[in-house]
N, C-alpha and C positions, 0 to 999 in steps of 0.2 A: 504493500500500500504506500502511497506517498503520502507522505508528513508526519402513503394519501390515502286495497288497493279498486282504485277505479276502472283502470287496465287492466283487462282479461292477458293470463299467461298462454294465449295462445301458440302453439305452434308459426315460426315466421323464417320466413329469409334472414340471413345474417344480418342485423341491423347493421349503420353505415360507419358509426363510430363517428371519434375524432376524427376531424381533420389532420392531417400530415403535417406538422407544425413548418413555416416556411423561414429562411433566413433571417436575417434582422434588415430592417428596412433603413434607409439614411436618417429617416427622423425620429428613431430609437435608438441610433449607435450613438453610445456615450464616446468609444474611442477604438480605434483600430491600433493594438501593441504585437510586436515582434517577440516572437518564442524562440530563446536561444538556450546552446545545449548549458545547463546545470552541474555536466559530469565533470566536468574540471578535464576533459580531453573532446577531442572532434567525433561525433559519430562516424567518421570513415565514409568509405565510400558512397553509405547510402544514404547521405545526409541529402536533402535536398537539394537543388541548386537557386528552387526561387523559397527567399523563409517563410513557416509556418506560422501563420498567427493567429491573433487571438480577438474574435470583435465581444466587444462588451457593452451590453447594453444601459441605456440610462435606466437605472433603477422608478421601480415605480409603486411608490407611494401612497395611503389612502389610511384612515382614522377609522379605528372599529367604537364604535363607544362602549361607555361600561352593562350597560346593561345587556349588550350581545356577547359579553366575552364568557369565557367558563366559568364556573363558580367560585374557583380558588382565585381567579385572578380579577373576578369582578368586587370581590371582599378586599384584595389587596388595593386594588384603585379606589374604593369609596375609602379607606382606613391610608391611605399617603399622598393621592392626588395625581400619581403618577398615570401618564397618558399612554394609550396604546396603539401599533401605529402596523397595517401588512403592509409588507415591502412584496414586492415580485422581481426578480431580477431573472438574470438571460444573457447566455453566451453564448459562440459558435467559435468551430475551428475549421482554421482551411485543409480542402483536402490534402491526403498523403500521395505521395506516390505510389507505385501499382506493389501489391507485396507487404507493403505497412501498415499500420491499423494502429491506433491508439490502446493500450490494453489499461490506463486510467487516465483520468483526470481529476483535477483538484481546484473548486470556484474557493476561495474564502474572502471575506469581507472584515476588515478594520474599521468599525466603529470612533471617529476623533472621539467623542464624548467617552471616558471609561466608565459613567453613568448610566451608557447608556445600552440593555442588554438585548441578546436575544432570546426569549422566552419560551418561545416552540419555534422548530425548523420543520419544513416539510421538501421532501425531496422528489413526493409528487402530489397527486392528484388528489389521492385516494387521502390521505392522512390530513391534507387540507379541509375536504368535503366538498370533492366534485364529482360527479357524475354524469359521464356521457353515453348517455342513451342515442344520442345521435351525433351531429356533426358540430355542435353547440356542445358545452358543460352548463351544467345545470349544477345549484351549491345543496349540501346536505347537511349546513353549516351555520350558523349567524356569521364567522369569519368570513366563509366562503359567498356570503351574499354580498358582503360588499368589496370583495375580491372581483366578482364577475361585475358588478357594477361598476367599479374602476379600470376594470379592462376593455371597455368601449371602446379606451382611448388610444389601446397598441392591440389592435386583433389579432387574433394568430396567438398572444400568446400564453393564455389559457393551455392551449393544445401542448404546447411544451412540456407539461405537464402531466399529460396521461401515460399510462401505464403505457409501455411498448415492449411487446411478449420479444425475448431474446435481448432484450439488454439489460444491465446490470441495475440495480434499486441503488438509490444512494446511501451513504453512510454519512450521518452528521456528525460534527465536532463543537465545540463551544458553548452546549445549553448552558444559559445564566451567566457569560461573560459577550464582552465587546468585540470579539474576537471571533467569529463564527467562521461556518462553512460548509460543504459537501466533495464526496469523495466519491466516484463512480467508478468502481475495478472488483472485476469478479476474478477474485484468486487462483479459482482454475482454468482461467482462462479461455470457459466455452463462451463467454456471452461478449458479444461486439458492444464497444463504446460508442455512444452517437457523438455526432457532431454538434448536434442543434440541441439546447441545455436548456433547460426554465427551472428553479426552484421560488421556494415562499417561505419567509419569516415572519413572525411575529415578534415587536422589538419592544419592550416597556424602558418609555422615556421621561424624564423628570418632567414637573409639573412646567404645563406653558412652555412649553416647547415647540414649534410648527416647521424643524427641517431637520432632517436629517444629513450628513456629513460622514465621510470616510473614506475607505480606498479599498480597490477589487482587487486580486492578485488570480492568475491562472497557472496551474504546474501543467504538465501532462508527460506520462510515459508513454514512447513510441517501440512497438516489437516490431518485427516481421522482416527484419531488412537484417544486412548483415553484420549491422553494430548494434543495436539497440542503446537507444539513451534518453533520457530525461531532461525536458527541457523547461524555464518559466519565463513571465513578462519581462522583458529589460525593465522596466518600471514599473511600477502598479499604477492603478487606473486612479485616480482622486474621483469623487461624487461629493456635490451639494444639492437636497432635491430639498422642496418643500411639498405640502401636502393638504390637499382639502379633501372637504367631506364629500361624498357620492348621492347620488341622486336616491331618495329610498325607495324601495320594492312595495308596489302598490297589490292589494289584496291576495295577500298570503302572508305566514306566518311560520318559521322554523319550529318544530316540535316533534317531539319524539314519539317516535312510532312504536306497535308491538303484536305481532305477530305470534298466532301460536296453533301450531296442530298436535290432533293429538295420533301417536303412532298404533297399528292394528288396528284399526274404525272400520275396516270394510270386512274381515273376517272375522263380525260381530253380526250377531243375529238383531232383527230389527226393536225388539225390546230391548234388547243391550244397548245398540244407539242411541234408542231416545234416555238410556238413563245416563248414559256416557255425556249427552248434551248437555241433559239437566245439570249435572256434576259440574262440566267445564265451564257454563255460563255462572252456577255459584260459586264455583273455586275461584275466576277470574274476576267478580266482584269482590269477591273479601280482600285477593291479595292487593287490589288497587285500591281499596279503601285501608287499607290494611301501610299502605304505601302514603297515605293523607291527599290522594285523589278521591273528591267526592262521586259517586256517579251520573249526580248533575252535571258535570263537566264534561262528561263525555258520551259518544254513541257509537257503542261497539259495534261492527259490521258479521255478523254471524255468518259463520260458511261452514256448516255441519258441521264436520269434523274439527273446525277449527275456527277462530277467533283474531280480527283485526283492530287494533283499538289506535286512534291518537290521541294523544293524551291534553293536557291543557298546555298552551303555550307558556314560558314565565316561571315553570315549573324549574326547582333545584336538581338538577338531574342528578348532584354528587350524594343526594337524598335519596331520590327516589329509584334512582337506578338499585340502590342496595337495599332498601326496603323492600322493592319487587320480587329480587331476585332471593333472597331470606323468607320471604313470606309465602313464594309459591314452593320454596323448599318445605317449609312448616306445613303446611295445609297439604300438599301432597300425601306428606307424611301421615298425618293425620286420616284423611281420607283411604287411603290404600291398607291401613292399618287391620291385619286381621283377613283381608281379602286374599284369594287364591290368586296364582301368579296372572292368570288368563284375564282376571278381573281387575286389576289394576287402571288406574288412569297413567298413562306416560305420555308426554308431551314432548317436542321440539319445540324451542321459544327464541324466538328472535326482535333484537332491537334494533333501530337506527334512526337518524336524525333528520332532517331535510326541511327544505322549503317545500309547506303542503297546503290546499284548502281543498274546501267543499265544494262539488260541484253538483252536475245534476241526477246523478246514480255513483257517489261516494266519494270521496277523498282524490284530488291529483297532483301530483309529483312524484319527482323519483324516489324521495326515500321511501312511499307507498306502495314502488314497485321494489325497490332495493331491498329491502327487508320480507319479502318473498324470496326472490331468490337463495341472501342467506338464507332464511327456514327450511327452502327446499332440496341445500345444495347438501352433495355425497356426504361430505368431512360431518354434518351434525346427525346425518342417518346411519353412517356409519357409524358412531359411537354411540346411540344408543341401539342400535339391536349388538354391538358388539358387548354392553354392559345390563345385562338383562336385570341385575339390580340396582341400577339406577332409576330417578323417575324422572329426570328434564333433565337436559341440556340445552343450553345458551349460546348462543353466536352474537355477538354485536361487530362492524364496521370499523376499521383500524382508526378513524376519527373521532370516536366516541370511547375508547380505549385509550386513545391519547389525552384528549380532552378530559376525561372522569376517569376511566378504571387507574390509568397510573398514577394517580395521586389520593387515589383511595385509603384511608385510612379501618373504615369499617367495609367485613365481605358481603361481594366478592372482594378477594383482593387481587393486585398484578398477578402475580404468580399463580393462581387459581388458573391462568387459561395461556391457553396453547393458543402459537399462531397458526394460522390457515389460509390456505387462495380458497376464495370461490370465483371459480369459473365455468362460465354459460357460453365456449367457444359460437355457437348457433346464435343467443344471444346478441352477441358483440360484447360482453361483459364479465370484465376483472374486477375483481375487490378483492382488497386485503383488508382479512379479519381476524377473531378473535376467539376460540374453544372454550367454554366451560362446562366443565363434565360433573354434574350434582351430587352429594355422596350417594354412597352405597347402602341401601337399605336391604334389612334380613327379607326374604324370600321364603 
């Protein structure tokens, strides 16, 4: 190494995805720098003849206010006053010659302020809260709403951002210092490094603040040729941007979604369903009430075997996420208690977050379709028939995992869940997410 439901799940043609993220345009390049070798010798022969460089784009800027940011860090802004600020930044490298390939790269960012920090890094898409369902990203986020709201103003680069199956995910460096960055190099060296780069920060900056200041540096290792070597910017790039607010999102509302089916419902006789129903519609009221959701706030959408709810907007998810997930443990418990194994209630439960509302036959956006997909993807079916005394298992969205489960204090906690891809190749759709596998109950 050097140094991210209203819509029937119909059968379809491969959705279209992202767009192909495209170069950086002239009225986005902050600066065109020359990458020279770092190894204290020439790469030999197969150095280039015209130099490699490095375009770096002007960072781009935009105010999340307190009230859209995660729990932990909307308590720290009402209790210091400190401002919170996403940045989007973006780089590209010129081509190699034939035979060469990048096997890393290295964006980091200097901060002048030592004030002034970065708080979450996201190295794509998915861990920001974006989701493309088609050629557009759509946010699954309060961050990511007004991420896509400020990106109006440089298109294209949203898309830098998406998952692209065969390159490498990035590795951050820096959380909670001035000093950040991303690192893209798959160690075994199957996956190709792109050229065309987008990552997203979030930066907590002292009170009354409205610009940001610092400097870009770029590394990258070159293999394939007959020297291999390392090379970085003769200079680093300086930045001074400043930052206004975005235009806001007219009728919709970020909130968390919750999906849940229960597993064995169709090799159940028609009495057993309806009492299987009866069971899941009172088991999913207590645990939400259970959680300090009233049922006035919500209209779960019933689908026999299973159960769609969004929840109320405003809501403490660093609350209610563990209260849910505690209380349909409890009440399972309880319920299954003394019954034969056949008779059991067992569930798949899935969460996620997004920009959603009411329409005219149910809820639309994607996290109303994204959290399907978790529910119905291998990794959470496979684990419970592979634990036949378990009674739920959880999936949520690497966004909502970053945002609440890893700063969890009461379970679930981090360590409780494995990561996971779900992927819907047919779809068009990558998420990275997150396992939890409920205890184990006597049978």
């Amino acid at each position: 190494m050097i140094g991210g439901p209203a819509e029937e799940d119909r059968p379809a043609a491969p959705a279209p995805g992202p767009s192909a993220p495209v170069p950086l345009g002239d009225s986005d390049l902050l600066a065109l720098g020359e990458l020279v070798s770092t190894d204290g010798r020439g790469p030999g022969e197969e150095r280039p003849t015209e130099p490699v460089r490095a375009r770096c784009g002007r960072p781009l800027l935009y105010p999340v206010p307190g009230e859209d940011l995660p729990a932990h860090l909307r308590r720290r802004s009402e209790a210091t006053g400190r401002r919170y600020v996403g940045a989007l930044f973006a780089f590209d490298l010129d081509a190699l010659p034939r035979r060469q390939r990048y096997s890393a790269a290295r964006f980091e960012v200097i901060l002048t302020d030592p004030a002034a920090l970065a708080v979450r890094l996201d190295g794509d898409g998915g861990t920001l809260g974006l989701s493309w369902p088609a050629a557009f990203a759509e946010p699954t986020s309060t961050t990511a709403v007004h991420a896509v709201t400020a990106a109006r103003a440089r298109p294209g680069w949203l898309a830098r951002l998406a998952t692209r199956a065969g390159s490498p995910r990035a590795h951050v460096f820096g959380i909670h210092r001035h000093e950040f960055g991303w690192v893209y190099e798959d160690p075994r060296g199957d996956l190709l490094v792109p050229r065309v780069h987008g990552m997203h920060a979030l930066l907590e900056l002292p009170p009354g603040v409205g610009r940001v200041a610092g400097a870009l540096d770029v590394r990258v290792r070159v293999t394939g040729g007959r020297d291999p070597y390392s090379a970085g910017l003769r200079e680093s790039v300086t930045f001074d941007e400043a930052f206004e607010a975005g235009g806001a999102v007219e009728g919709a509302a970020v909130r968390l979604c919750m999906a849940v089916d229960v597993t064995g419902y169709s090799r159940r006789s028609t009495a057993a369903a309806e009492q299987v129903q009866r069971d899941l519609v009172a088991l999913l009221s207590q645990v939400r009430q259970g959680a300090g959701v009233p049922e006035s706030a919500v209209r779960p959408q019933p689908q026999g075997d299973g159960q769609f709810t969004v929840l109320p907007a405003g809501i403490d998810e660093s609350v209610v996420i563990s209260r849910l997930v505690t209380g349909l443990g409890q009440q399972l418990r309880v319920l299954n208690a003394g019954r034969p194994a056949a008779e059991r209630l067992r569930v798949r439960v899935a969460l996620h977050r997004g920009l959603v509302k009411p329409a005219s036959n149910g809820w639309v956006g994607v996290a109303a379709i994204a959290v399907h997909r978790i529910l119905d993807s291998s990794p959470l079916r496979d684990a419970l028939t592979a634990r036949p005394a378990v009674d739920f298992v959880l999936g949520v969205p690497d966004v909502l995992f970053q945002d609440v489960i890893r700063h969890a204090t009461e379970p679930p906690l981090p360590a409780d869940f494995a990561p996971i891809i779900v992927e819907l190749p047919a779809k068009g759709f990558v998420e990275h997410s997150w396992l939890h596998i409920g205890p184990e109950e006597s049978v």
